[in-house]
C-alpha positions as CSV (number, residue, x, y, z in Angstrom):
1,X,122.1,118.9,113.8
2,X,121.2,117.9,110.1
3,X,124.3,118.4,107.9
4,X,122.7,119.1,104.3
5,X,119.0,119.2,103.0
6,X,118.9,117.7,100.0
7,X,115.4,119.0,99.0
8,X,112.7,117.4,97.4
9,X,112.6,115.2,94.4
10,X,110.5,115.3,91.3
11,X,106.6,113.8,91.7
12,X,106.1,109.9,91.7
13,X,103.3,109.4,94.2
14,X,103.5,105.4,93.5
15,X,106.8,105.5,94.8
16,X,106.7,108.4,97.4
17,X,103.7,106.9,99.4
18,X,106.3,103.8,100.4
19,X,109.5,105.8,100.8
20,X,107.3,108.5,103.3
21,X,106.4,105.5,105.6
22,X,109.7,103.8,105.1
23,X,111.8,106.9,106.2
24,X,110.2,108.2,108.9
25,X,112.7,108.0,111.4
26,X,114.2,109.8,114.4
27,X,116.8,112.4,113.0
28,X,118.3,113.5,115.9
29,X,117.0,112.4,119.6
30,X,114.0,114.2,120.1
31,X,113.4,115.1,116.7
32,X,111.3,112.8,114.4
33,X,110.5,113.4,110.7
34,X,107.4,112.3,109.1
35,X,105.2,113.1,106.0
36,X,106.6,116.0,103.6
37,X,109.8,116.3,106.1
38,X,110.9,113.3,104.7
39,X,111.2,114.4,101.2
40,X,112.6,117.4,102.0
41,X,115.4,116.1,104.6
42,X,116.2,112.9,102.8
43,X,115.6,113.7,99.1
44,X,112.7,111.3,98.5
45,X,110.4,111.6,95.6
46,X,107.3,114.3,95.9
47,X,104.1,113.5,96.9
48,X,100.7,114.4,95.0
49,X,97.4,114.9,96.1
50,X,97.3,111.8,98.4
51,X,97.1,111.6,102.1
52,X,97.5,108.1,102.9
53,X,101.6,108.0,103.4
54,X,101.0,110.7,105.2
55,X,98.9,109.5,108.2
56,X,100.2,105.7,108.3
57,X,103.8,108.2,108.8
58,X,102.3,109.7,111.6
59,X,101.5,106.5,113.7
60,X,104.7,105.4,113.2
61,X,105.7,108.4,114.1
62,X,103.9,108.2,117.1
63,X,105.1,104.6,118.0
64,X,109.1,105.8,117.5
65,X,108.1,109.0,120.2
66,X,106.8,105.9,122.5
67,X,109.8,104.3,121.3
68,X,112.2,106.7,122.3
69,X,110.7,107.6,125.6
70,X,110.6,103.9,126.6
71,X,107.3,103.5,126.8
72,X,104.8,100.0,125.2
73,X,104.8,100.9,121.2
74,X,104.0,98.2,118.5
75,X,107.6,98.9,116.9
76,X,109.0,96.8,119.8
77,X,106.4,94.2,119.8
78,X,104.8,95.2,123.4
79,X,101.7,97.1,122.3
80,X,98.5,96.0,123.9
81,X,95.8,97.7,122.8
82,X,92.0,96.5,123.4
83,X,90.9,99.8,121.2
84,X,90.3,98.8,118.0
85,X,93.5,97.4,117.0
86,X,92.6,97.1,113.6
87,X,93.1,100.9,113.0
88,X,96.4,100.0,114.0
89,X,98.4,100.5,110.1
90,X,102.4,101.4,111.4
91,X,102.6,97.8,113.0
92,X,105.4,95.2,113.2
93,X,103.6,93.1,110.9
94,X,104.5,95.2,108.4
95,X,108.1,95.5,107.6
96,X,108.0,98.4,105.2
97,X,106.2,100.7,107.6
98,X,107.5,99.5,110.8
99,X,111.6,99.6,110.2
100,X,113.0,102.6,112.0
């Protein structure tokens, strides 16, 4: 399914915290990477002791499993949510963490 694993790169949390949101991604269908995956799978640089990446990975995340299942997700524009929408982070607004 994955043909090589790279591994993780040396520690650059500047760096890392951009490259986690901007490669989480849907590997194969039904499988989506996110947070420390992504380093691991796609050589990106290593995290530190910051958690940030990590959760605005996981609502994209979350949006490319709504995504892939054809259901409203923000990555397609058709989100409507009445819930606080300002909690929102992985949005379309954003380029860097909204590219799948």
């Amino acid at each position: 399914m994955i043909d090589s694993v790279p591994g993780i790169k040396c520690l650059d949390m500047n760096n890392a915290e951009d490259a986690i949101i901007r490669f989480t991604h849907e590997v194969v269908p039904g499988m989506i990477v996110t947070g420390m995956e992504i380093a691991e799978i796609d050589g990106s640089l290593r995290m530190g002791p910051t958690f940030d990446a990590m959760m605005v990975s996981g609502q994209k995340a979350a949006h490319l499993a709504l995504k892939a299942l054809g259901l409203p997700n923000e990555i397609d524009g058709n989100f409507v949510s009445g819930v606080h929408p300002e909690l929102v982070m992985a949005s379309a607004e954003d380029e860097s963490s909204a590219t799948a």
